[in-house]
C-alpha positions as CSV (number, residue, x, y, z in Angstrom):
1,X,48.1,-159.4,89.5
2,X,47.9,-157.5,86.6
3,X,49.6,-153.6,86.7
4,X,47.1,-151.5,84.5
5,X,43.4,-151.4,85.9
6,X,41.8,-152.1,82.5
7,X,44.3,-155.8,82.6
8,X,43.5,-155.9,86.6
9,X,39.5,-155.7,85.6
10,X,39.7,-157.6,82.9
11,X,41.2,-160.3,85.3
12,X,38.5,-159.9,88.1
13,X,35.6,-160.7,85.3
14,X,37.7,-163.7,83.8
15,X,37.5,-164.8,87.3
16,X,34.0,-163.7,88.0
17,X,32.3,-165.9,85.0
18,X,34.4,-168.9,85.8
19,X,32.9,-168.5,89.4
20,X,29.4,-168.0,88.3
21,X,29.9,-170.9,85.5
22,X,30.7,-173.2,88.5
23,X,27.7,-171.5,90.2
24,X,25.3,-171.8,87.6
25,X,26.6,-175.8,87.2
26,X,26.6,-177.0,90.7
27,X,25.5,-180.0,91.6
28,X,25.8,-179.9,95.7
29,X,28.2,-182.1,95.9
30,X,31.3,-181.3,98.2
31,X,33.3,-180.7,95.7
32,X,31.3,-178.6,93.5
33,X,31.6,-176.7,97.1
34,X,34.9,-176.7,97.3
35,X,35.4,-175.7,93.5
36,X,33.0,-172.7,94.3
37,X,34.6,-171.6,97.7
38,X,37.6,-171.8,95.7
39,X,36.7,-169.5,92.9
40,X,35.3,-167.2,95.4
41,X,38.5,-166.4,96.7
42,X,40.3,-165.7,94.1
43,X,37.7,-163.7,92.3
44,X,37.3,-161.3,95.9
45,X,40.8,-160.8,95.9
46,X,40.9,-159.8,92.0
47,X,37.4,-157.8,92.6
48,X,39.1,-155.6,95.8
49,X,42.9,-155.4,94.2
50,X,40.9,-153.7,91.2
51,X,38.7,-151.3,92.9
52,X,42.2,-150.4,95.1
53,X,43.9,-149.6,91.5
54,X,40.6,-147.7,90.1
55,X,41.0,-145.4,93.8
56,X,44.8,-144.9,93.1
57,X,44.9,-144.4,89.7
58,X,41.8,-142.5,88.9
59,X,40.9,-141.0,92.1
60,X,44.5,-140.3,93.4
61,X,44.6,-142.3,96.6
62,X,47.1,-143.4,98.6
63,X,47.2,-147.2,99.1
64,X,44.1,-149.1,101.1
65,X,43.7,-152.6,102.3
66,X,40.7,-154.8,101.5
67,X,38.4,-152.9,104.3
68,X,39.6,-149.8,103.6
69,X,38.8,-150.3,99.7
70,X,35.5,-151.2,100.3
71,X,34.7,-148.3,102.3
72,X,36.1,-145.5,99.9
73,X,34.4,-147.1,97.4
74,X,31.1,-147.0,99.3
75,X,31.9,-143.4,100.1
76,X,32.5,-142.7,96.0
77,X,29.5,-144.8,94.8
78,X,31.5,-147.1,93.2
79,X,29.5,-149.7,94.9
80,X,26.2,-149.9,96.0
81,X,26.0,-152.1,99.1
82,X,28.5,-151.5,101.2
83,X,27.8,-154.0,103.8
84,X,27.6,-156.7,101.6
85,X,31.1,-156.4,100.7
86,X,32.1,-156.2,104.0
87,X,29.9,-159.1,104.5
88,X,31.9,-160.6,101.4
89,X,35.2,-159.6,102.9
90,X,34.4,-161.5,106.3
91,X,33.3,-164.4,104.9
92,X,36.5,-164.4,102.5
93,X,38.6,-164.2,105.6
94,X,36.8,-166.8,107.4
95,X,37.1,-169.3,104.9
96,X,40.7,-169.0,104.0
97,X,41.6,-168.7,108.1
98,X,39.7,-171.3,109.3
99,X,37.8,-174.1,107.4
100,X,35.0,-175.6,109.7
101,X,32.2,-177.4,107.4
102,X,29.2,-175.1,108.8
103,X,30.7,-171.8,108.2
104,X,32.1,-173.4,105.0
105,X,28.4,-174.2,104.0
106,X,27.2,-171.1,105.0
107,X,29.7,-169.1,102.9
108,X,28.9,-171.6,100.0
109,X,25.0,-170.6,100.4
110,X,25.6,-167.1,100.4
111,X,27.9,-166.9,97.4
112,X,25.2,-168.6,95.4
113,X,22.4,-166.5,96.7
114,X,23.9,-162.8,97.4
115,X,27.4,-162.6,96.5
116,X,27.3,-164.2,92.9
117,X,24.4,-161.4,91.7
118,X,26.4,-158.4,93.6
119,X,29.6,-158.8,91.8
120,X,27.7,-158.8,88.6
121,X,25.9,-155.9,89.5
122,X,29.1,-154.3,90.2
123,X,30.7,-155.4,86.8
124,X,27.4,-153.5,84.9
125,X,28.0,-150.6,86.8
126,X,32.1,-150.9,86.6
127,X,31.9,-151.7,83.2
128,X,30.1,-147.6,82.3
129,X,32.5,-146.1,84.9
130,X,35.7,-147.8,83.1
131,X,34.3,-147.0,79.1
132,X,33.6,-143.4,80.2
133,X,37.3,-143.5,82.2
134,X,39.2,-144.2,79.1
């Protein structure tokens, strides 16, 4: 994980089109699932990490986990819907503590129908807090 927020973003959105390339070319099979699962991982862990760097760095606070993020950046406006990222966060954790095909279906559904358009929402409205940060 990259050091510098502007590397650490630029990593999240690297991660967010290969998720929503895999998104925009599934073909419902299992492992297109997987592949998307997957990508959704990684790219939650990258989207959090970042918005954890942008509250350290720019808004001077003290270290937050993955809930904690979310939250404060709720609280700031940095997102707009803060229960869908906890919603996010849940399902992240569900899926990489416990893989049972339903839940792993469900998660697949949502991340093609919610998550996938509220990350990019959160990348147009990142992207103007970041320019005007620098």
């Amino acid at each position: 994980m990259p050091n510098n927020l502007i590397e650490s973003y630029e990593t999240f959105k690297k991660a967010y089109l290969k998720l929503k390339e895999f998104v925009d070319t599934d073909n419902g099979t299992e492992k297109d699932r997987g592949a998307i699962i997957n990508a959704y991982q990684y790219t939650f862990e990258l989207f959090w990490k970042t918005l954890q760097k942008y509250l350290q760095q720019l808004e001077m606070l003290d270290e937050l986990g993955p809930g904690n993020t979310i939250r404060t950046a709720f609280q700031y406006q940095i997102i707009d819907n803060g229960s869908t990222y906890m919603s996010m966060l849940k399902n992240r954790n569900l899926i990489t503590h416990t893989y049972k095909e339903d839940v792993a279906e469900e998660i697949y559904t949502q991340i093609k129908e919610e998550y996938i358009e509220e990350l990019e929402n959160f990348i147009k409205k990142f992207d103007n807090k970041i320019l005007n940060k620098k």
